[in-house]
Backbone bond lengths (Angstrom), bond angles and torsions (degrees), N, CA, C in turn:
res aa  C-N    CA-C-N  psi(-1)  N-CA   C-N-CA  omega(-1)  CA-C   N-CA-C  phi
1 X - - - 1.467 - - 1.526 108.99 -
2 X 1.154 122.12 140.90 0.942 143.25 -141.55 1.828 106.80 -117.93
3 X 1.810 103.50 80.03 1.378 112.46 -174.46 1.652 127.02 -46.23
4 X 1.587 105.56 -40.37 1.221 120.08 -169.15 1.891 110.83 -74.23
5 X 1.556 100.98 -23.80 1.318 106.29 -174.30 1.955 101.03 -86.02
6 X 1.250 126.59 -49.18 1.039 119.46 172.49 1.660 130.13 -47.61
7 X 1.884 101.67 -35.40 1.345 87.57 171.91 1.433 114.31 -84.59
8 X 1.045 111.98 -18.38 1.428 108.01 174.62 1.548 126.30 -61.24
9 X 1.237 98.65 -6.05 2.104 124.11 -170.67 1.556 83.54 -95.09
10 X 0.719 91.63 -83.48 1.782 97.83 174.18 1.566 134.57 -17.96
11 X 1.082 75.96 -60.53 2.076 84.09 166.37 1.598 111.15 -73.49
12 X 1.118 119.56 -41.19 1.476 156.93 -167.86 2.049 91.43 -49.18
13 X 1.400 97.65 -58.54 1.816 112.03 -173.29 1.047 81.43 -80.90
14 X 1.579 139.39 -95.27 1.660 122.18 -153.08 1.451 109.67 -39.93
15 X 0.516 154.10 -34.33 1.374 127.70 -160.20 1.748 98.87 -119.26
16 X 0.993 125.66 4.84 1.957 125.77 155.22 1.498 92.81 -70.84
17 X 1.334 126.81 -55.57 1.010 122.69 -159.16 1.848 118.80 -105.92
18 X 1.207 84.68 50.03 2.042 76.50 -156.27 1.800 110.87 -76.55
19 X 1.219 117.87 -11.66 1.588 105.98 153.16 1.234 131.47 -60.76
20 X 1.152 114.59 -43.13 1.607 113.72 167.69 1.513 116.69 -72.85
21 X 1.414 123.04 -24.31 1.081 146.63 152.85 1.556 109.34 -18.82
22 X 1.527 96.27 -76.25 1.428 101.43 -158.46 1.052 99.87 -86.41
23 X 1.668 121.05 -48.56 2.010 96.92 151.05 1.385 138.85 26.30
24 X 1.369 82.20 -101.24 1.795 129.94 -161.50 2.065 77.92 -59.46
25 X 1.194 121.08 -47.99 1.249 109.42 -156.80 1.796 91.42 -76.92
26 X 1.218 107.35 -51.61 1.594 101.88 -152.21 1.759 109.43 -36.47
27 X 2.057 85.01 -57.17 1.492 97.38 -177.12 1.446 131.30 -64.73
28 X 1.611 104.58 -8.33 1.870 106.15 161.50 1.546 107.80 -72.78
29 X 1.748 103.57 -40.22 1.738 96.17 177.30 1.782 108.72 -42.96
30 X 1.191 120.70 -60.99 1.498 134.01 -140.04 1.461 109.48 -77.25
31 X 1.512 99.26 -20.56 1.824 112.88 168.34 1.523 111.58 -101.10
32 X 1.294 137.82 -31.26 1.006 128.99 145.65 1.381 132.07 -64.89
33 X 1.151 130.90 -11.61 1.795 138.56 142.54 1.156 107.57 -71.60
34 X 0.883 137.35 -12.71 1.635 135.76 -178.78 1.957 99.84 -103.82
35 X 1.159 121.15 -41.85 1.626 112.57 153.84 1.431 111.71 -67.98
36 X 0.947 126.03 -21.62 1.460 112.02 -168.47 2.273 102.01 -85.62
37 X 1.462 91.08 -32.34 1.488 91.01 173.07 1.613 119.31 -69.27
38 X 1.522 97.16 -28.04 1.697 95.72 -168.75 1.715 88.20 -90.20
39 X 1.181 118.41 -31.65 1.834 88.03 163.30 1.304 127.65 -58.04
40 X 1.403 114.27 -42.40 1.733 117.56 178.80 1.476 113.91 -44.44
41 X 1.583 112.47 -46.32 1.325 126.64 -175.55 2.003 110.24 -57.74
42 X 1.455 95.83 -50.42 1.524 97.11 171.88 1.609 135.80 -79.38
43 X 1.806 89.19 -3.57 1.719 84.27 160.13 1.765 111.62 -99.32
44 X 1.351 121.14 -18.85 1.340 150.52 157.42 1.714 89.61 -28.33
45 X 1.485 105.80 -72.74 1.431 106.35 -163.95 1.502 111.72 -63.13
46 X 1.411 111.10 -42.74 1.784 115.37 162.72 1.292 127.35 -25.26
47 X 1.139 102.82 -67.19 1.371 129.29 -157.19 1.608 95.12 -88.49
48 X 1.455 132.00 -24.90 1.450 108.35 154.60 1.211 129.34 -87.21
49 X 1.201 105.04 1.62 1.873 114.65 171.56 1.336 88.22 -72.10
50 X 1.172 131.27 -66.88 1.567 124.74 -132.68 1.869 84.25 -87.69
51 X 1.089 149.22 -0.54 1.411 177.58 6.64 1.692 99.22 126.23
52 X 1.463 96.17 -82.32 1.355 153.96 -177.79 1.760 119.47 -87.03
53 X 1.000 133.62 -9.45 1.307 154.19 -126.39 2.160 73.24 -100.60
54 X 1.557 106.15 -76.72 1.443 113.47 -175.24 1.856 113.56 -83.45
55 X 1.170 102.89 -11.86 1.546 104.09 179.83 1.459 128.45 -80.20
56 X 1.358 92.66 -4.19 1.655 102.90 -170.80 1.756 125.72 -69.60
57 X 1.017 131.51 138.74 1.524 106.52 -171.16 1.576 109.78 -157.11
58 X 1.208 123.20 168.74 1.729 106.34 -177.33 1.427 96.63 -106.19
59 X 0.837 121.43 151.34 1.746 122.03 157.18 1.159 136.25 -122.30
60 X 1.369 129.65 91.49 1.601 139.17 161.04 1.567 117.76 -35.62
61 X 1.175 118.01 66.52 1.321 109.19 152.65 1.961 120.29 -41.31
62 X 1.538 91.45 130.48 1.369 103.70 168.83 1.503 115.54 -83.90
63 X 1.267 112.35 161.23 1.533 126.04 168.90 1.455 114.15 -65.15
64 X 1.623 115.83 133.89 1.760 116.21 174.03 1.498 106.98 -26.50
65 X 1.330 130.70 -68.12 1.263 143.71 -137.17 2.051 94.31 -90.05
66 X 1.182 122.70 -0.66 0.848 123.14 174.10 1.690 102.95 -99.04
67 X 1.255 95.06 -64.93 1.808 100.19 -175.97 0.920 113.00 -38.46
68 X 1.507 127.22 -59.92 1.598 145.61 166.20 1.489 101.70 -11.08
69 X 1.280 104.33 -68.64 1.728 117.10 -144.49 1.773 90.99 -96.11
70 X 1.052 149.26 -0.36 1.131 147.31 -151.88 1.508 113.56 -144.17
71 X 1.439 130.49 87.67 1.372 131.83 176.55 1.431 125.19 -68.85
72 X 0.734 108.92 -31.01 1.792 138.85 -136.14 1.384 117.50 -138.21
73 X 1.590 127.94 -22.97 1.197 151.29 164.27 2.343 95.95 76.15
74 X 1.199 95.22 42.35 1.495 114.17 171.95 1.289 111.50 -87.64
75 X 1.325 127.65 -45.63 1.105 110.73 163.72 1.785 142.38 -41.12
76 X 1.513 120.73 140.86 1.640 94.69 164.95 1.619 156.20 -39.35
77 X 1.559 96.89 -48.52 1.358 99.80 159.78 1.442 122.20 -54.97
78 X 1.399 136.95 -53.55 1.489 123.26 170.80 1.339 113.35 -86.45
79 X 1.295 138.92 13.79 1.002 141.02 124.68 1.785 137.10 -22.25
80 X 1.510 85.24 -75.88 1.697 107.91 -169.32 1.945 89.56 -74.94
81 X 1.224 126.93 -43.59 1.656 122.74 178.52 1.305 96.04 -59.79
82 X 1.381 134.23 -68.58 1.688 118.33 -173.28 1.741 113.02 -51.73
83 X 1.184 118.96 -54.28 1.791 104.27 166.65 1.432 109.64 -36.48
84 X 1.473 107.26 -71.99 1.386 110.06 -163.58 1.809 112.79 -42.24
85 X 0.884 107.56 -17.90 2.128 115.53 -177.04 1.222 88.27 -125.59
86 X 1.048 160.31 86.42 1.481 163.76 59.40 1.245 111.34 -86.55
87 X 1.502 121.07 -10.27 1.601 105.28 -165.20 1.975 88.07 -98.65
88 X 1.497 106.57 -8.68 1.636 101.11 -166.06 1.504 93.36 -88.05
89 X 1.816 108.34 140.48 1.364 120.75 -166.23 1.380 100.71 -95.47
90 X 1.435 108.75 25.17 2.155 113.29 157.82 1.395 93.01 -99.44
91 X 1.215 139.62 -2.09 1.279 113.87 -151.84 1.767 100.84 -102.24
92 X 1.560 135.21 -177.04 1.320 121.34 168.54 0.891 92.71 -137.29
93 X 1.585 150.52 -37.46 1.145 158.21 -176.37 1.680 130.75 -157.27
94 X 1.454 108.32 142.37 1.590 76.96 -176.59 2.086 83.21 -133.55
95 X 1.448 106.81 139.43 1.036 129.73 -174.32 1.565 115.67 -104.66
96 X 1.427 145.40 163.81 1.337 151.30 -164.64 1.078 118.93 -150.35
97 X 1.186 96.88 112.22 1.811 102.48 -172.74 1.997 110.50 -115.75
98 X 1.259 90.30 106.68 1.534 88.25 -174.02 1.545 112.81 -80.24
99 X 1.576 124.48 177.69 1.529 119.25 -167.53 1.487 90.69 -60.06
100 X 1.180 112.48 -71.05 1.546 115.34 -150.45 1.395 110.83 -40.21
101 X 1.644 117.61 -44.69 1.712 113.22 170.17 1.795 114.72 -72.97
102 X 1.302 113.78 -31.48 1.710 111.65 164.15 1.711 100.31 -52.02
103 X 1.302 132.57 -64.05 1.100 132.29 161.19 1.835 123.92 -14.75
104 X 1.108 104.48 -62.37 1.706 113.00 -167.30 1.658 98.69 -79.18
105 X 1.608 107.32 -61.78 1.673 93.13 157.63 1.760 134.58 -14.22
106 X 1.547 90.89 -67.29 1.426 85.84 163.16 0.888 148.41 -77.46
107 X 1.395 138.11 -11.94 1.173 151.08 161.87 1.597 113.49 -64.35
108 X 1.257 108.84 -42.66 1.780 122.12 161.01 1.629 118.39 -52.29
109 X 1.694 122.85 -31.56 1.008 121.05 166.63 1.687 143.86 -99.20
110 X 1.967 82.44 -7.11 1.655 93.56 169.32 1.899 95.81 -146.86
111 X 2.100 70.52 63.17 1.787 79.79 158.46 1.356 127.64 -78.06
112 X 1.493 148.76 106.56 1.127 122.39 140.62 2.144 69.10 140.28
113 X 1.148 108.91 -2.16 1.799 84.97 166.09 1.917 112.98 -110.43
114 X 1.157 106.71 -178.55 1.657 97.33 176.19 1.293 124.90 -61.05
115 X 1.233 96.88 -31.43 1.962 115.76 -149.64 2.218 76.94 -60.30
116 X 1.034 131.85 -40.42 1.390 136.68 -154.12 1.543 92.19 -72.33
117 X 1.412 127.13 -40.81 1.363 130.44 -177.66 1.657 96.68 -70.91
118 X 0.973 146.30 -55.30 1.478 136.30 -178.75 1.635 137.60 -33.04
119 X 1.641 83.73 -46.92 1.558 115.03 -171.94 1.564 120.32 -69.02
120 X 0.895 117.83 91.95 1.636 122.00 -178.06 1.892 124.45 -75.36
121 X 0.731 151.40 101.06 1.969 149.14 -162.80 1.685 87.23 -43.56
122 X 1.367 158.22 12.23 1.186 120.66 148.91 1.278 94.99 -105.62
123 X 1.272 146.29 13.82 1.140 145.63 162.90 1.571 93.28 -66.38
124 X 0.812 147.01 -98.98 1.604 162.42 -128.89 1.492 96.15 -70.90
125 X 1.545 124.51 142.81 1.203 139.69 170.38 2.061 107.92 -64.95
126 X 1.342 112.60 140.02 1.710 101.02 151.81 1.603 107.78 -72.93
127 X 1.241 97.93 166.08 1.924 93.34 -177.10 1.736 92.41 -156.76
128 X 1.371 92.67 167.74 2.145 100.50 -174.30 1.346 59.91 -142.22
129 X 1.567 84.81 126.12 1.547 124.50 153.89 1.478 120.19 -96.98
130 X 1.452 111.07 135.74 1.376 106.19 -164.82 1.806 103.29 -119.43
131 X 1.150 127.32 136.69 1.449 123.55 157.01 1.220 102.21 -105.71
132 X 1.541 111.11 153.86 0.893 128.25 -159.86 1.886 111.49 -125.02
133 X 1.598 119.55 110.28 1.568 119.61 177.56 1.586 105.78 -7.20
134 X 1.658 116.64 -76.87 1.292 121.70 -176.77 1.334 111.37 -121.14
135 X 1.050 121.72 132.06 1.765 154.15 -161.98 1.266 92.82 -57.40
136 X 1.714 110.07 -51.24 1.192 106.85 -160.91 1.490 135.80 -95.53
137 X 1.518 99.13 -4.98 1.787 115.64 153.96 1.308 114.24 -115.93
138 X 1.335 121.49 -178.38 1.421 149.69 177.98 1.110 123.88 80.30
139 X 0.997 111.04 -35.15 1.928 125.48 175.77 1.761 114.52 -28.67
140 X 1.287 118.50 -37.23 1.669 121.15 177.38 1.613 105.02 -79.23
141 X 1.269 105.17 -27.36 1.709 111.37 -177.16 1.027 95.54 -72.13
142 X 1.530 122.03 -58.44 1.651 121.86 -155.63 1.722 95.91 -61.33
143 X 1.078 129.11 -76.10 1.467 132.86 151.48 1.225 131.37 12.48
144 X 1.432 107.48 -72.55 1.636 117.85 170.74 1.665 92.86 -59.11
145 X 1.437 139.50 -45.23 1.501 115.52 -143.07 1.806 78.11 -97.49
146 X 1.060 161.35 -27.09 1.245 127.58 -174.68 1.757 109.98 -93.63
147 X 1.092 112.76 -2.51 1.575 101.32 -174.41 1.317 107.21 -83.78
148 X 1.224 112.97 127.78 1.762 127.82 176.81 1.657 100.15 88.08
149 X 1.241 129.30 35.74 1.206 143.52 173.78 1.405 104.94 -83.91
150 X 1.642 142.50 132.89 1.123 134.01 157.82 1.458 109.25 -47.42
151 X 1.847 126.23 119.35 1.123 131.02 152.29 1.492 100.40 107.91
152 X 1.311 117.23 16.35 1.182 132.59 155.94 1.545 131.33 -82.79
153 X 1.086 123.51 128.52 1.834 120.97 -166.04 1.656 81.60 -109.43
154 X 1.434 118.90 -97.69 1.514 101.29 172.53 1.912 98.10 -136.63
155 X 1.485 88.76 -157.44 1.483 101.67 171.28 1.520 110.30 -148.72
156 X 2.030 94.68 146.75 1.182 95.51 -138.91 1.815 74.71 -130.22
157 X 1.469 111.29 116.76 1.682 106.76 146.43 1.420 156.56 -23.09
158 X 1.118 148.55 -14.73 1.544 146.06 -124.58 1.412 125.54 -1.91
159 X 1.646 104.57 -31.83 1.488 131.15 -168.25 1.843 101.88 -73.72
160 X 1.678 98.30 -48.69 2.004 86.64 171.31 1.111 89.99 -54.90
161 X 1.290 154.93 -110.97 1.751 143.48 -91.78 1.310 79.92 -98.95
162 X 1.315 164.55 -53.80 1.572 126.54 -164.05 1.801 104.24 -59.61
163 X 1.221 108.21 -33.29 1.528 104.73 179.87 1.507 125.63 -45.26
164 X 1.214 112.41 -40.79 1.448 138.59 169.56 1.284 111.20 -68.35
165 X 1.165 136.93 -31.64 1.395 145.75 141.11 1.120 105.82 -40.73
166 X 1.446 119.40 -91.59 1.366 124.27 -169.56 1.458 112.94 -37.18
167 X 1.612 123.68 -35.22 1.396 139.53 -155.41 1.740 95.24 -79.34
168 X 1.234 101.92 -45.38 1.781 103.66 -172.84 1.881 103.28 -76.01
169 X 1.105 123.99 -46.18 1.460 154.47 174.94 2.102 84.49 -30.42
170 X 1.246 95.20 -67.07 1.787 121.61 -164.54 1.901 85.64 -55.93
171 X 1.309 108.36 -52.69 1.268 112.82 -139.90 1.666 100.25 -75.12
172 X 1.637 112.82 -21.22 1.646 112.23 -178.40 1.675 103.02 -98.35
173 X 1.211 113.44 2.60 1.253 105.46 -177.03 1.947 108.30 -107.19
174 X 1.750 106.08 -17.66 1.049 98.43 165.08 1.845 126.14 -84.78
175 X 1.422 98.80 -13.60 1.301 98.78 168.24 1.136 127.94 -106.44
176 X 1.330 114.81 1.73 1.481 126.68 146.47 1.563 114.17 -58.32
177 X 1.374 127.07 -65.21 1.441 118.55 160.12 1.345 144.74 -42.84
178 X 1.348 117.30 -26.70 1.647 146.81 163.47 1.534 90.82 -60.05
179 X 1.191 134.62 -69.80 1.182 147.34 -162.48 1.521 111.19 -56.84
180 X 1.541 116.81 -56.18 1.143 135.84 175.89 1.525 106.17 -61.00
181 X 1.400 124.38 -29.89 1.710 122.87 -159.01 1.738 92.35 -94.64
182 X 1.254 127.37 -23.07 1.605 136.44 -167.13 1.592 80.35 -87.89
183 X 0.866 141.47 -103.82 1.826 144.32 142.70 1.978 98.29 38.90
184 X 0.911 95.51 -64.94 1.487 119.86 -169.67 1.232 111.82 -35.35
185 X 1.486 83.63 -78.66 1.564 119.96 -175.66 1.771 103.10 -61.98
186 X 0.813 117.64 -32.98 1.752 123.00 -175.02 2.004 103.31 -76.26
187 X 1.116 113.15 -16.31 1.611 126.14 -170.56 1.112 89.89 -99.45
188 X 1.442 133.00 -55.35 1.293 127.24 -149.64 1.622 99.71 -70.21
189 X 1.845 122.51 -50.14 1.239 123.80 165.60 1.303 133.26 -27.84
190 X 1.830 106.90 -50.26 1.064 120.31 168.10 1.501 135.29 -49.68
191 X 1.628 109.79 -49.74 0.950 123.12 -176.27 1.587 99.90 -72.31
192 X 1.370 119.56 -45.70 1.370 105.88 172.16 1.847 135.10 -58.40
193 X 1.455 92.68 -10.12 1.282 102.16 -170.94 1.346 101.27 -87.85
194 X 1.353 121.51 -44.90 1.556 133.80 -174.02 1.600 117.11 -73.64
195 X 1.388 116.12 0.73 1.404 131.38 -155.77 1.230 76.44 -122.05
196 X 1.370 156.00 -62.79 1.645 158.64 174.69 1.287 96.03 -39.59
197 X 1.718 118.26 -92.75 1.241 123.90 -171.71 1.783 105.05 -35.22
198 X 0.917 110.48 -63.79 1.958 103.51 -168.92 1.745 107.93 -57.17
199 X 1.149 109.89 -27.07 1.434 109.40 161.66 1.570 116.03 -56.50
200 X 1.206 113.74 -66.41 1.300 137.51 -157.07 1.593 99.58 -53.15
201 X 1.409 112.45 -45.76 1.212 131.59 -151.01 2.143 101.15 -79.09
202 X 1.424 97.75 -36.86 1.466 114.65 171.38 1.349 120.84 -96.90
203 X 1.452 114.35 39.55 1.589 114.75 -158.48 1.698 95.68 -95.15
204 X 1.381 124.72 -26.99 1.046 119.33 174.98 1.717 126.78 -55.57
205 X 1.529 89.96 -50.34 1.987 114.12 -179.96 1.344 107.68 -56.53
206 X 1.503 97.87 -53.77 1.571 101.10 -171.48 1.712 109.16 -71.92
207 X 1.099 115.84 -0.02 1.939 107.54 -175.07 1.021 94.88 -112.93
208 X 1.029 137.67 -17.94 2.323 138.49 146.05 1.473 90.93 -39.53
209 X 1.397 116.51 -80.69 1.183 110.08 -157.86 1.445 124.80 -45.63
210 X 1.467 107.65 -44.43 1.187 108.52 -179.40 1.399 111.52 -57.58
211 X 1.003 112.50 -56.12 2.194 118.22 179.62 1.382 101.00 -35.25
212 X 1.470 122.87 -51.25 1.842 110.47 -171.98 1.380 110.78 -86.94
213 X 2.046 122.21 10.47 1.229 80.83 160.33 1.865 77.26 127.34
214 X 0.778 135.18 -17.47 1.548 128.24 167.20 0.959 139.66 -39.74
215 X 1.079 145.63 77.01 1.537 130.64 -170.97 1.735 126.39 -39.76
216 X 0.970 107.80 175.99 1.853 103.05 173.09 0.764 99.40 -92.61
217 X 1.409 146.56 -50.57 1.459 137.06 -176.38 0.738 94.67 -81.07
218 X 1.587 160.86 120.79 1.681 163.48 -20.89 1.423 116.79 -33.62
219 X 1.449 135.06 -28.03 1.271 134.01 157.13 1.345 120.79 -81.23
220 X 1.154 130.08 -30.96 1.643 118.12 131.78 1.153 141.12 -22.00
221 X 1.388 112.95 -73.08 1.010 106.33 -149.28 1.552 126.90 -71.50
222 X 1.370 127.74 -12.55 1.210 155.06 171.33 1.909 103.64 -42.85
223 X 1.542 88.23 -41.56 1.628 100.50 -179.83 1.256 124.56 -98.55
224 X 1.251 98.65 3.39 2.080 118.85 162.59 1.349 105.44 -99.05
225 X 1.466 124.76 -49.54 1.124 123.43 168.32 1.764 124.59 -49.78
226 X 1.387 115.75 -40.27 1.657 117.21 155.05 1.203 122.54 -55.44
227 X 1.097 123.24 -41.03 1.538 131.86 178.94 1.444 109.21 -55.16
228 X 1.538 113.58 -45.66 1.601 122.12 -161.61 1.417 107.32 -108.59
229 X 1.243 105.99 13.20 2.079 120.47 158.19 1.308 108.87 -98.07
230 X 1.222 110.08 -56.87 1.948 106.83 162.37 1.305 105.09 -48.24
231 X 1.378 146.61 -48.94 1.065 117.96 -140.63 1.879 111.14 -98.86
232 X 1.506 94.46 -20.36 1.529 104.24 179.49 2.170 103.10 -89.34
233 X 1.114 122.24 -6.18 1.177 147.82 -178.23 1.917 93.09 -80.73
234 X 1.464 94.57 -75.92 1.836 99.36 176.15 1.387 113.55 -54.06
235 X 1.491 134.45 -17.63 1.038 131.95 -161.54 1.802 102.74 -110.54
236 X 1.396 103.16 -32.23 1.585 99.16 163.33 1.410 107.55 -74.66
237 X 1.123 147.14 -38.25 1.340 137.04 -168.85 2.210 102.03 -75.74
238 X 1.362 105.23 -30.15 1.621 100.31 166.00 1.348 96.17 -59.09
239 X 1.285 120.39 -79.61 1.605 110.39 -150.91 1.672 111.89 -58.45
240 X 0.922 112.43 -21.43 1.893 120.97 168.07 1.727 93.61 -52.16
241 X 1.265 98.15 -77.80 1.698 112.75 175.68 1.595 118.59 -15.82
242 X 2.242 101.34 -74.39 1.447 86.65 178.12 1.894 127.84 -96.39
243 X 1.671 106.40 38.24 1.417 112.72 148.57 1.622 115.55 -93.38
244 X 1.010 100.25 -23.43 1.520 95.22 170.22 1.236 144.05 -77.53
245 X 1.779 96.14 -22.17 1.684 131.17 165.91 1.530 108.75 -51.14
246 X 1.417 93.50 -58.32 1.530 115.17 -176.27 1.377 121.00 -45.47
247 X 1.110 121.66 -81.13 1.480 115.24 146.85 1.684 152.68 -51.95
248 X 1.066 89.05 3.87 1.677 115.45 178.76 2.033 113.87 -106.98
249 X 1.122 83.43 -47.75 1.714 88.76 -160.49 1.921 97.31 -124.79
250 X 1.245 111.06 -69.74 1.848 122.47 170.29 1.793 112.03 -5.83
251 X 1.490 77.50 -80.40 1.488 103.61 -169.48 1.697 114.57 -74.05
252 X 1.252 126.46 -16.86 1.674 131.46 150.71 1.218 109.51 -66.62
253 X 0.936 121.08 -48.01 1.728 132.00 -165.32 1.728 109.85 -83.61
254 X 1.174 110.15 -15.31 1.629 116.02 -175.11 1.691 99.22 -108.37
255 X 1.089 123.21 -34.13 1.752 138.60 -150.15 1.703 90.55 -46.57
256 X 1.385 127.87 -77.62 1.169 122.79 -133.80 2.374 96.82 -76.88
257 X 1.308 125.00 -25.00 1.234 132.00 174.58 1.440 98.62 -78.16
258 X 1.719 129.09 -61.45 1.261 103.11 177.60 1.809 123.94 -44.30
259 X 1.342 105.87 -61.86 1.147 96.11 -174.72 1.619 126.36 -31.00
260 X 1.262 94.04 -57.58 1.828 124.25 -171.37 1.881 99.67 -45.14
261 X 1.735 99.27 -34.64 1.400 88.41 -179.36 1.686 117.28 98.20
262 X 1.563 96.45 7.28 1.698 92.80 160.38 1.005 113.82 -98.69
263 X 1.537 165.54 -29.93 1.503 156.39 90.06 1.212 124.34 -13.23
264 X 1.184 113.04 142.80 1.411 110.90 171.05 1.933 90.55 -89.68
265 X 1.501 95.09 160.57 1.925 99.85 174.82 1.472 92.38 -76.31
266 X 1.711 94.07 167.57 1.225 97.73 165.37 2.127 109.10 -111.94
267 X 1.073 80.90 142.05 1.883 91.68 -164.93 1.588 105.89 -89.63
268 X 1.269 114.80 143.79 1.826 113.13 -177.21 1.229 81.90 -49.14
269 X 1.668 147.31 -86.38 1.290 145.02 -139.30 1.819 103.29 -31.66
270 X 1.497 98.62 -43.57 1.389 96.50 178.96 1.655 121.78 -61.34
271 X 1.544 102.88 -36.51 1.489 86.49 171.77 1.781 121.70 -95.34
272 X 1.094 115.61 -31.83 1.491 110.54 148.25 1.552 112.01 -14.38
273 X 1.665 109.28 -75.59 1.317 98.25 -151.32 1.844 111.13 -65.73
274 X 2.037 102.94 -26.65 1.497 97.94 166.89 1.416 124.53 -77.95
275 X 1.059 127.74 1.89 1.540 149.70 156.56 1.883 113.39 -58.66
276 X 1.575 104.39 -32.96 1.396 95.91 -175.06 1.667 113.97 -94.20
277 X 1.652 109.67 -18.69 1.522 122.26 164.18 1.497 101.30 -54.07
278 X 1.414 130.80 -45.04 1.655 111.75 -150.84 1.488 94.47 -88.70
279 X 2.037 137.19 -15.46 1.640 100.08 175.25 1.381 111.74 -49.94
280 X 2.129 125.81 -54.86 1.060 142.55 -145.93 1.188 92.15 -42.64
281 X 1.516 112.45 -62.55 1.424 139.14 -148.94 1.883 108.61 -67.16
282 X 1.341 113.71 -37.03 1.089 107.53 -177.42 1.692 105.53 -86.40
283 X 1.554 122.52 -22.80 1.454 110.80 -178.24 1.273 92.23 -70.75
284 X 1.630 128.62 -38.54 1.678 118.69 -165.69 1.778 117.89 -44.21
285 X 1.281 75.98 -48.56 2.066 87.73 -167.96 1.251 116.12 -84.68
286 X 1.569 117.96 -21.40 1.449 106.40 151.72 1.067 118.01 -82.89
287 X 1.449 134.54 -21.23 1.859 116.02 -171.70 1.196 73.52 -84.32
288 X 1.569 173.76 -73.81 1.018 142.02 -80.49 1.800 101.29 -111.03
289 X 1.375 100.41 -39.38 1.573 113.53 178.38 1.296 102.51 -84.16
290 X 1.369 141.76 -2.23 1.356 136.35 168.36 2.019 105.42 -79.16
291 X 1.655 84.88 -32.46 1.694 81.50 -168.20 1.134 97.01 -99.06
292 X 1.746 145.73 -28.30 1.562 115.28 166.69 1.948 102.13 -65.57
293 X 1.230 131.34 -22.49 1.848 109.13 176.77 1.649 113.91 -69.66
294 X 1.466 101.42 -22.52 1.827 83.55 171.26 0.948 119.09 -100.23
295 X 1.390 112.28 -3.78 2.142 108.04 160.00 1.175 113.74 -76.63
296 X 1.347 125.11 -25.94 1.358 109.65 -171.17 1.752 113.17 -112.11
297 X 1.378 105.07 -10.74 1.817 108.94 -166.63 1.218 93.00 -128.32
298 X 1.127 146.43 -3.17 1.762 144.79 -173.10 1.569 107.26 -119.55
299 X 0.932 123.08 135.65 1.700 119.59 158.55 1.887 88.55 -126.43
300 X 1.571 75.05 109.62 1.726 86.39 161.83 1.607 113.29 -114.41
């Protein structure tokens, strides 16, 4: 087989056809950046599970008139509540956070906006923080036994509001994929359409060949080989795409939660490494839809 003649077939169709060309490529970029985002999102969600995995904890806010009077949680009332959740064999630890350190906490997490100038330490509840043996039970028990407890304000999960995280987290990554699969399907057409036309257009050359003796698979392949230059072409211009995201839009839009430490950031390594899934992925679905359109719509 005859290397020099195939690439020359090759160049030969891109550029007969270079509107659909660049097409066929743009719109593999824009669906493969759109998988490559809804992957980011699902290692995003990973990597704040395992995040959160040991950080999770319930917190009993105390009553004003308790916090007030109670530095140190020496008093009886937060007394007899810290026994009572250390003595329960869900519990692993139970920790005490008085105003003045609820105070500095916060100021550490909404450093440098107003809302931090407002907030005064008798503003803020004391609270016993509880970890829990396993993350993934006890929390409704622990719950039921402190609510309506003398010296109780309420009780507060960690697990609701990361959930809501996780829930929105879920929610851009499923419509990131919806997006990407409509995307998909619009590339895959393309490429099938442009794999016809460049046929169609060489139907004369290629039915010479066949008469002296050509095989189909050598008159093919020229038009599998176009298919799977667009598609690793669309798939380098995604991963171009989401390094540029990253530093442009990502990393503004993530800055003030990464920091804070409810997300982890996401690191170029991170998109690099989802950058190296979309060449495979984009030669797959174009050589693959190039070679079911000339089995079934081409007689070469």
């Amino acid at each position: 087989m005859r290397s020099d003649f195939v690439a020359r077939e090759v160049f030969t169709g891109l550029r007969r056809n270079v509107t659909m060309t660049v097409a066929m490529i743009l719109t593999t970029a824009i669906s493969l950046g759109l998988v490559g985002t809804g992957l980011l999102a699902v290692g995003t969600i990973d990597s704040t599970e395992k995040l959160y995995s040991d950080r999770l904890e319930i917190q009993v806010a105390l009553t004003q008139d308790v916090s007030n009077s109670d530095a140190d949680c020496s008093q009886p009332i937060c007394q007899n509540l810290r026994t009572t959740l250390q003595n329960s064999p869900l519990v692993q630890s139970v920790g005490f956070e008085s105003q003045q350190q609820a105070y500095e906490r916060f100021k550490q997490l909404f450093a440098g906006q107003s809302l931090g100038d407002l907030i005064r330490p008798q503003s803020l509840p004391a609270t016993l923080r509880v970890k829990l043996k396993d993350q993934n039970t006890g929390s409704d028990a622990i719950r039921q036994a402190m609510n309506g407890q003398v010296g109780v304000r309420n009780v507060i999960d960690q697990r609701d509001v990361v959930a809501k995280l996780f829930d929105f987290l879920a929610g851009v990554r499923n419509v990131t994929f919806a997006l990407a699969i409509v995307q998909a399907v619009a590339a895959l057409l393309l490429i099938s359409n442009t794999v016809q036309v460049s046929a169609y257009t060489r139907r004369t050359e290629v039915g010479v060949m066949r008469l002296v003796g050509a095989t189909r698979w050598y008159t093919q392949l020229p038009f599998l080989i176009e298919a799977v230059v667009t598609g690793v072409v669309g798939a380098i211009l995604a991963s171009i795409g989401l390094i540029v995201a990253k530093f442009l839009f990502i990393d503004k839009l993530l800055s003030g939660i990464a920091q804070n430490g409810v997300i982890p950031p996401i690191s170029l390594m991170d998109v690099l490494q989802t950058s190296a899934y979309l060449v495979p992925i984009g030669a797959a679905i174009a050589g693959i839809t190039g070679y079911v359109t000339l089995r079934l719509y081409v007689r070469l």
